[in-house]
C-alpha positions in Angstrom: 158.8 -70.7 40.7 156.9 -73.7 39.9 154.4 -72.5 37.2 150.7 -74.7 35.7 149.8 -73.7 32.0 146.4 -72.6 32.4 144.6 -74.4 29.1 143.2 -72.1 26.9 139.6 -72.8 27.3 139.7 -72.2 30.6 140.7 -68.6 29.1 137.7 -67.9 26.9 135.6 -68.8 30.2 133.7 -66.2 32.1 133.5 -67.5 35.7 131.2 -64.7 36.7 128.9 -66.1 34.6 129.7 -70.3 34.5 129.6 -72.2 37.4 131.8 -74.8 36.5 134.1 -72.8 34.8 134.5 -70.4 38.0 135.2 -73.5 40.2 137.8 -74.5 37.7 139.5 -70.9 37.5 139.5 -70.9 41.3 141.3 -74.1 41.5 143.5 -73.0 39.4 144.5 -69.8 41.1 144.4 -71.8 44.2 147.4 -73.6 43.1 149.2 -71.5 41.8 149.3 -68.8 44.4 150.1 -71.5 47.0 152.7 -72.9 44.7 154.0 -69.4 44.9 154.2 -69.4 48.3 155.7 -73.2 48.9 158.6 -72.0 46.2 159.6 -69.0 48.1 158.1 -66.4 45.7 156.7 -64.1 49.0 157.7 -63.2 51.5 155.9 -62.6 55.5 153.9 -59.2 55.5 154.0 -59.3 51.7 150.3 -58.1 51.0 148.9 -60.1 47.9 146.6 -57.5 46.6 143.4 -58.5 44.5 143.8 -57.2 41.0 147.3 -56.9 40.6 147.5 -60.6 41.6 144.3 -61.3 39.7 146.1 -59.9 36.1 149.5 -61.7 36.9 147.7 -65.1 36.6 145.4 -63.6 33.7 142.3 -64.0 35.3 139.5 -62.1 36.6 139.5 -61.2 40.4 136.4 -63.5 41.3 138.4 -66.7 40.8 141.7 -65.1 42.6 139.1 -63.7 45.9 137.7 -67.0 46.4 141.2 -69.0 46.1 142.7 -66.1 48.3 140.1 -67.0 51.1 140.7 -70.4 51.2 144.3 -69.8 51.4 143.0 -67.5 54.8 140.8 -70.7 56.0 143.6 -72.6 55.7 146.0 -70.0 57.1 148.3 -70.5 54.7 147.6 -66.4 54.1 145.6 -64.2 56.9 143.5 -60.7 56.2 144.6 -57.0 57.3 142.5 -54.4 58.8 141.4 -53.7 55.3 140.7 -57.0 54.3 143.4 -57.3 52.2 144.9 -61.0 51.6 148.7 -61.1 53.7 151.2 -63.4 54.1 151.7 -63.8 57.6 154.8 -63.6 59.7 155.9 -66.6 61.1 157.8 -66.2 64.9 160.6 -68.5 65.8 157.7 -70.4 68.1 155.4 -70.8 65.8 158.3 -72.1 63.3 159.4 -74.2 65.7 156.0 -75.6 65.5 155.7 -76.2 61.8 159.4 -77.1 61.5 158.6 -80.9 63.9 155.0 -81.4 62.4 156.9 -81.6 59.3 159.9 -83.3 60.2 157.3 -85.7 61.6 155.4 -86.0 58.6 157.9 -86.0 56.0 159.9 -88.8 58.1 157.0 -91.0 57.2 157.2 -89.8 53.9 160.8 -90.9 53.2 159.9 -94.6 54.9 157.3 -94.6 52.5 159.9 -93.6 50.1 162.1 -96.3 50.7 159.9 -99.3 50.1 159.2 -98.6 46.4 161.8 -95.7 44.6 162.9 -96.3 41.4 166.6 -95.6 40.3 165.2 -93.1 37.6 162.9 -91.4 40.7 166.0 -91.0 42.5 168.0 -89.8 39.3 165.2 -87.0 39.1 166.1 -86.2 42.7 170.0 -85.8 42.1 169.2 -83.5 39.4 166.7 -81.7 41.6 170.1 -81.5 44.2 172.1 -80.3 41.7 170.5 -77.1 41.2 170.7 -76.8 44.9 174.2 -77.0 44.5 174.7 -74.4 41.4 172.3 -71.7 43.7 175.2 -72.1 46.6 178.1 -72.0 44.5 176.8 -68.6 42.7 176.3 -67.4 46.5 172.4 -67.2 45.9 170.4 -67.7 49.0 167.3 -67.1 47.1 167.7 -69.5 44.5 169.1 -72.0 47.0 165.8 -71.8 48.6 163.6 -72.6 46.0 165.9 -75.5 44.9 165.7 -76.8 48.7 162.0 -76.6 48.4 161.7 -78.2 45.1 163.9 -81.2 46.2 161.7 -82.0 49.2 158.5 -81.5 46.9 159.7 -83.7 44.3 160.6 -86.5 46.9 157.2 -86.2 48.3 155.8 -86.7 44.8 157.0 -89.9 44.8 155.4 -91.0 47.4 152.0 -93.0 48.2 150.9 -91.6 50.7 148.9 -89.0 49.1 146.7 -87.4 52.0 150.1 -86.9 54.3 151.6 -85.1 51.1 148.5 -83.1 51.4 148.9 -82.0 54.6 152.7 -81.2 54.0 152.5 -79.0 51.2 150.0 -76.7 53.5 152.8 -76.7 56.3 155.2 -75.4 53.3 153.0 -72.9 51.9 154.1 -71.5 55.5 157.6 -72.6 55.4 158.2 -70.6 51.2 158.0 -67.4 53.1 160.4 -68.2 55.5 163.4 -68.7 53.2 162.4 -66.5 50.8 163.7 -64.4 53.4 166.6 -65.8 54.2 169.4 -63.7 52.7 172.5 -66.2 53.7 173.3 -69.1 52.7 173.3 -72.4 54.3 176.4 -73.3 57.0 177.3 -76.8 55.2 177.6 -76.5 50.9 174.7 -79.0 49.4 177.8 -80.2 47.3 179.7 -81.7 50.8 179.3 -85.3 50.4 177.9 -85.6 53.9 175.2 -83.3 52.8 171.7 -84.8 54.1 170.1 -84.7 50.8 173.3 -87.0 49.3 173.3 -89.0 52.5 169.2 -89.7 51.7 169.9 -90.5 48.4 172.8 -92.6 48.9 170.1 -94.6 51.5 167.3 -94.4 48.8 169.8 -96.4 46.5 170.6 -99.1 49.4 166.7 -99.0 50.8 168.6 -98.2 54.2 165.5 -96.9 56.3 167.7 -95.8 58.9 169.9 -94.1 57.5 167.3 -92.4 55.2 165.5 -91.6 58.4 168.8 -90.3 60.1 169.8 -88.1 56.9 166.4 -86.5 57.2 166.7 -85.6 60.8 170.2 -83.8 60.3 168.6 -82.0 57.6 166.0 -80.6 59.5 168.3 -79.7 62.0 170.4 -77.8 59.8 167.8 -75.9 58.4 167.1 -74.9 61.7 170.3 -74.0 62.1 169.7 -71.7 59.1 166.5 -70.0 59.5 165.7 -70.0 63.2 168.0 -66.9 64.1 166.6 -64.8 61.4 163.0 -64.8 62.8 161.4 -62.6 65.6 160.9 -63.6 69.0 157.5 -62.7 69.0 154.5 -61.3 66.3 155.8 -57.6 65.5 152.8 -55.1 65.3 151.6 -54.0 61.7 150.5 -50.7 61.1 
């Protein structure tokens, strides 16, 4: 899980009591609860319960409410019948759904991509791949995950277009709990050399648009591939 050192003046705050300092804390647990959910750290119906979460990030729960509720307003999270924050349970549908926004999104991303990496951005991105690689050949499906999430993130970072990386990172704060359920691996080994993620890179090297573009499309297909059959049909009933 992707982690943010809280500075230790933020620390000797007390939000309940500091405006500014309560905004700040909230940010903070903002990010990193949805960077726990992006990186695969919960799963759907996992129930994110105020305190416990609240001392795991070492704040108090005023902060950790208000960053839960805008994770709700942004339905990256959704409430129970006792109010209690919940990641929700995505159905194939509605995955279906998030899966082409994304596609969509991130396709302009990588065109973005293409006009101005760097060798050493790309470098970054092969390392990124490599870990990828290590979670499959030690048969991990959780760590191959996360590594599949982190190498899409960190291409994104990359890019320019800031306000369509916004909008991506909420679409995986729904897609984390998806394969942090998955418990198999991937059909094709990230270490095949017509694996998408080496076929982008190869393209990022050669500023091939097309073929970056292509790459990304068989990727997303794959990982539909992969997750699709392991989700419900339709919204199964909580009790």
């Amino acid at each position: 899980m992707t982690t943010i050192q809280i500075p230790q003046a933020w620390k000797n705050l007390r939000p309940e009591g500091r405006g500014e300092a309560r905004g700040a804390l909230a940010a903070y647990a903002y990010q990193q609860i949805r960077d726990r959910l992006i990186y695969c750290h919960y799963q759907g119906g996992e129930r994110l319960v105020l305190r416990p979460l609240a001392a795991s990030l070492e704040l108090s729960p005023t902060p950790v409410r208000e960053a839960l509720l805008r994770l709700v307003s942004e339905q990256a999270l959704e409430l129970d019948e006792r109010n209690t924050a919940r990641v929700p349970t995505t159905t194939r549908a509605l995955f279906l759904e998030i899966h082409g926004v994304r596609g969509d999104l991130e396709g302009r991303v990588t065109r973005d991509l293409i006009t101005h990496i760097t060798p050493e951005q790309i470098a970054v991105l092969r390392e990124k791949h490599r870990d990828f690689i290590v979670a499959y050949e030690n048969a991990d499906p959780h760590g191959a995950a996360v590594a599949n999430a982190i190498f899409h993130s960190t291409a994104a970072g990359f890019s320019r277009l800031l306000f369509t990386v916004g909008i991506i990172r909420g679409l995986w704060a729904r897609m984390g709990p998806i394969y942090a359920a998955a418990n198999s691996l991937p059909t094709i080994s990230p270490a095949d050399p017509n694996h998408p993620h080496l076929q982008i890179l190869a393209a990022f090297e050669k500023h091939d648009v097309d073929a970056a573009t292509d790459a990304l499309r068989r990727d997303f297909l794959q990982a539909k591939e992969w997750l699709e059959p392991l989700l419900p049909e339709e919204q199964p009933v909580t009790i």
